[in-house]
N, C-alpha and C positions, 0 to 999 in steps of 0.2 A: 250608809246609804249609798244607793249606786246611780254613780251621776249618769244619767241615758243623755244620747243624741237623738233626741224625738223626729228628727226629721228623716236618718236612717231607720226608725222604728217604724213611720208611715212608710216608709221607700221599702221596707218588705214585706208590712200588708199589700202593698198595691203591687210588689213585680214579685210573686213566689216563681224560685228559678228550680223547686224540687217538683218529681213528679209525683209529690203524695196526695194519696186520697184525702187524709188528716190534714187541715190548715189550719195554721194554728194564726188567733187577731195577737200580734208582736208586744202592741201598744196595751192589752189585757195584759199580756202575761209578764211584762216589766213593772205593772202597777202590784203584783202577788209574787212576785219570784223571791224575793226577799224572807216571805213568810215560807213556802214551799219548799226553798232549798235546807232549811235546819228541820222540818218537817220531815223528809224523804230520808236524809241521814240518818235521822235518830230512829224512826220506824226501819232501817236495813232497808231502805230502797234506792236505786239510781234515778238520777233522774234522766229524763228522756232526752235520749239526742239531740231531738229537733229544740229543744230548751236552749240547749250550748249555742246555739243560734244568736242568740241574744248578746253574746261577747262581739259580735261585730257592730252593734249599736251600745255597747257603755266604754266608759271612757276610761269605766277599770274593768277589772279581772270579777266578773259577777260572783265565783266563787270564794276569791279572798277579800271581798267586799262585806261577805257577811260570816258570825260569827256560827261556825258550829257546834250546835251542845259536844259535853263530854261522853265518849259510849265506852263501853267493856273492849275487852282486847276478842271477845269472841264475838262482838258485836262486828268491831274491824274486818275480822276474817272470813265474816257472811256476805259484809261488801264488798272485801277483797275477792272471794269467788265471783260473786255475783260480775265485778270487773273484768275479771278474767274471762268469765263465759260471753263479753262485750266482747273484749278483744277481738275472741277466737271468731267471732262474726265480722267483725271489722277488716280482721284478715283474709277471713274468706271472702270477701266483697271487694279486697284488694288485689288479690289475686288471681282475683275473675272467679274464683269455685261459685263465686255468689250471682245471679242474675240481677242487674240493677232492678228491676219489679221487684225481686225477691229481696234486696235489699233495701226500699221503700218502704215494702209492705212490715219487714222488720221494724222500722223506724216507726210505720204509721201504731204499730200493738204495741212497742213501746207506749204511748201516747193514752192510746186507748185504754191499756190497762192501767196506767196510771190514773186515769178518768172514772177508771170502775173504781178502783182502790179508794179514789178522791174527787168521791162527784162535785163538791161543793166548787171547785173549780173548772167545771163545763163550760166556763162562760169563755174560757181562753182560745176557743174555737171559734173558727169565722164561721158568721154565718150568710149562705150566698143567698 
């Protein structure tokens, strides 16, 4: 179980310092991350950047907080690409090749597609 700081969890609903279109309610998605994050692993998916978010309001490590099932070793290598192709954006966006919009906008399809993938969690969005 992952112990939150509820009060940095309200303090990022209310001051979002990114410029994305996608806004994510902090205080939803600490109540579901625990079931999401052995969900996404086991189906070969990353989870979304703006997710990792959430390490600034617990008081542990959100990912070795919870346990992840066991997958194939080709299972590993689909996410190990899949990381790799993170990176390769991460560095372009550090390196300036990446436009910050165009960086956002990356972050926001993250999100999104994980939202098509797994409607049942739509609610993790604020709604203005």
């Amino acid at each position: 179980m992952i112990n939150w700081d509820y009060d940095k969890l309200e303090y990022m609903n209310d001051n979002n310092i990114y410029e994305n279109k996608v806004k994510l309610d902090y205080v939803k998605l600490s109540e579901v991350i625990e079931e999401i994050i052995p969900l996404v692993y086991e189906n070969g998916d990353l989870l979304p950047l703006l997710f990792e978010d959430l390490n600034v309001a617990s008081k542990d490590d959100i990912f070795k907080a919870v346990n992840l099932p066991e997958v194939t070793d080709e299972h590993k290598s689909i996410l190990d690409e899949k990381q790799r192709q993170r990176n390769i954006q991460k560095l372009k966006r550090f390196s300036r090749d990446l436009q910050h919009k165009d960086w956002y906008e990356y972050m926001d399809n993250e999100v999104l597609e994980f939202l098509k993938k797994y409607p049942q969690y739509e609610d993790i969005l604020k709604k203005d």
